[in-house]
Structures are given as C-alpha cells and as structure tokens.
C-alpha positions as CSV (number, residue, x, y, z in Angstrom):
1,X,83.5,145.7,71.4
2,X,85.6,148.5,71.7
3,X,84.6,152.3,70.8
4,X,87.9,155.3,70.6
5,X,89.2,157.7,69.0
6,X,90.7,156.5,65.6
7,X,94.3,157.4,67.7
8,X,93.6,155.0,69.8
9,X,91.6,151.9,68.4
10,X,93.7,152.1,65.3
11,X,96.2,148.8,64.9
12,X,99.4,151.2,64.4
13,X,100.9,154.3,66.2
14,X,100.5,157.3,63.8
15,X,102.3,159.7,66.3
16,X,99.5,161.0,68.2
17,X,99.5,157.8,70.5
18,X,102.9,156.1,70.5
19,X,101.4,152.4,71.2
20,X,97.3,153.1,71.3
21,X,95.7,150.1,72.4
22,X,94.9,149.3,69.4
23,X,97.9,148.1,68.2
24,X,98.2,146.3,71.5
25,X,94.7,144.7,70.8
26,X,96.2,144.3,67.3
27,X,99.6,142.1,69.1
28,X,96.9,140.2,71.2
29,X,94.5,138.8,68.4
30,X,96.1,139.5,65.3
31,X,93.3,138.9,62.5
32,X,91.0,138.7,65.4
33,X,91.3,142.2,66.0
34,X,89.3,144.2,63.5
35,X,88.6,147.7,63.5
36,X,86.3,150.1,61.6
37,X,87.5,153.9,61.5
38,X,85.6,156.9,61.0
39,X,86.2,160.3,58.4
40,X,84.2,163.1,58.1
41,X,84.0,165.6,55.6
42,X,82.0,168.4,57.3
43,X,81.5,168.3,61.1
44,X,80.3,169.9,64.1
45,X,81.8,168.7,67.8
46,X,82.1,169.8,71.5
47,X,85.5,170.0,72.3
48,X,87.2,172.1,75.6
49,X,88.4,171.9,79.2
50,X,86.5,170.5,82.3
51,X,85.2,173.8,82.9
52,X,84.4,175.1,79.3
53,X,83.3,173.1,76.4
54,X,81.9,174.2,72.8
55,X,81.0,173.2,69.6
56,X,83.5,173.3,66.8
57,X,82.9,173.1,63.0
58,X,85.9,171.8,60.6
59,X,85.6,170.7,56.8
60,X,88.1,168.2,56.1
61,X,88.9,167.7,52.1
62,X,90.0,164.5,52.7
63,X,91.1,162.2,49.3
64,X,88.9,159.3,51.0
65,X,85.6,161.0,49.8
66,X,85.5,160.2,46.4
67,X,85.3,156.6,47.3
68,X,81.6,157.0,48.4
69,X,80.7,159.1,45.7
70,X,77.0,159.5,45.9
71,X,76.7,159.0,49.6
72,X,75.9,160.9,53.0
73,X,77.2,158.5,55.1
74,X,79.8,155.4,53.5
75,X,80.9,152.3,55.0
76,X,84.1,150.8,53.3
77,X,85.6,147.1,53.6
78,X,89.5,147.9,52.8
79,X,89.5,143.9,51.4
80,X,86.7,144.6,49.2
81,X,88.6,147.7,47.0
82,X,90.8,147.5,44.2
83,X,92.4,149.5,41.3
84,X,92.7,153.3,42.8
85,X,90.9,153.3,45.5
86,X,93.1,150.3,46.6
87,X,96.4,152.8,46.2
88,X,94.3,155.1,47.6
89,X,93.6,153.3,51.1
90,X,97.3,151.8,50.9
91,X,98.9,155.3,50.9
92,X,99.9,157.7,53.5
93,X,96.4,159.9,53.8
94,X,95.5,163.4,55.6
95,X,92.7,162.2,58.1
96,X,90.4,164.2,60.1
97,X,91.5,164.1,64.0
98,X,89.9,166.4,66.8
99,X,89.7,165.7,70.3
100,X,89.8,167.1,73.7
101,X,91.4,170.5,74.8
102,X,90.7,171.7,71.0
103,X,91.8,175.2,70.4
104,X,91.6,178.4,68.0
105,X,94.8,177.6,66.5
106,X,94.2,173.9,65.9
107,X,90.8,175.0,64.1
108,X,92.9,177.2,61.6
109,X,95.9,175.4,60.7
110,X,94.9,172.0,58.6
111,X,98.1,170.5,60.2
112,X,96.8,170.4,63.6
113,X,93.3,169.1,63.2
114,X,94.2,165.7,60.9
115,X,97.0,163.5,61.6
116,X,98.9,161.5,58.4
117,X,97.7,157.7,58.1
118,X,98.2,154.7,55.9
119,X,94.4,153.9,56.3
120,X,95.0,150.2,55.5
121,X,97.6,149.9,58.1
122,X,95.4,151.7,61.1
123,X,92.3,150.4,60.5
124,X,90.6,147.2,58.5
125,X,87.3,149.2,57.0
126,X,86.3,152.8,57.3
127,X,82.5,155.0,57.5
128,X,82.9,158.5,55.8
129,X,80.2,161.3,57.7
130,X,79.5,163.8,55.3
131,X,78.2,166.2,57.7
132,X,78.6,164.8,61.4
133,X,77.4,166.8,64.5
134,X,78.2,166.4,68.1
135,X,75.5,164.1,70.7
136,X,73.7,165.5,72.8
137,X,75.1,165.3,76.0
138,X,72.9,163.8,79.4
C-alpha cells in the first residue's frame, strides 16, 4: 500500500510531476495498480518551510461534488458511474492540489492551488472531504 499526494500516486503525469511513481507503479502492474484519490471541498492544512509551518484554509468548487450529493465525506468507484457523472469523471477537471512550501499567492489565485485532471485517467476511484482539516502532528 502506497499513500501520496494525488501528484504523485496518480497513474498519469498531470504537469506537477512529469513521471510520479504512480504512473511508474501504473507501467509495472497495469490493472494491478489501483489507486484511490482524494478532493476536498473546504479544507484546513499545515503547509510551509522547515522552519515555519501554518495552517491554511482553501474552498475548492470543484464539479466532482455533486456526485456525492448528500454526503460529508464520498467514496466513488469510477467503473461503477454512468450517464453524466461518467462525462464528468472522463473530462479534464479543476482538482484541489496544495502541498509543501504553500504561499499567500498560491492561496489567492485558484490557478495555483488545483492542478487540471482527467480524474479517470489519474486515478481508478475517488473520496470527496467536505470539510478536511490538517492531523495533528507528534
């Protein structure tokens, strides 16, 4: 079991990562590689350098929400959808994406804190946080 960042555990490049493991993993085992992303809608993180880190809050409107209408937290199987939400997961989709060395500017421009996805292609089934908030760290 492998736990990343979507950039990195997802099965294509999506120009954060030009080959993230994933997509080696994904060269390696082929059907045997499955992986499960994460989207949020509202969320709280700690982000920052070595010497400074902070919590962050973001609200993503991402399209991907009305699939779990009626939910806090959704877990999706992409082989289990159909109709629209099928077109939906098979097209190019604004996702969430925040990670280290987060900054001022990346929390104000939309641009800089979600990356453009084919969710289908990167990933094989998906869990939508409505509100997510950072761990506490030991």
């Amino acid at each position: 079991m492998l736990f990343g960042h979507n950039a990195h555990v997802g099965k294509t490049a999506n120009g954060a990562v030009s080959e993230p493991v994933g997509a080696r993993a994904a060269k390696q085992w082929g059907e045997g590689y499955r992986v499960i992303g994460t989207e949020f809608v509202d969320t709280t993180f700690l982000s920052g350098t070595k010497d400074e880190r902070r919590e962050w809050s973001l609200t993503n409107r991402t399209p991907l929400r009305g699939m779990y209408e009626g939910t806090r937290i959704g877990y999706l199987d992409f082989a289990q959808t159909s109709g629209t939400n099928r077109t939906l997961v098979d097209s190019p989709t604004m996702m969430g994406s925040a990670g280290e060395s987060f900054t001022y500017l990346q929390k104000l421009v939309p641009f800089f804190h979600t990356v453009s996805v084919v969710p289908s292609q990167m990933y094989d089934a998906l869990i939508l946080v409505e509100d997510a908030t950072p761990t506490t760290m030991l």
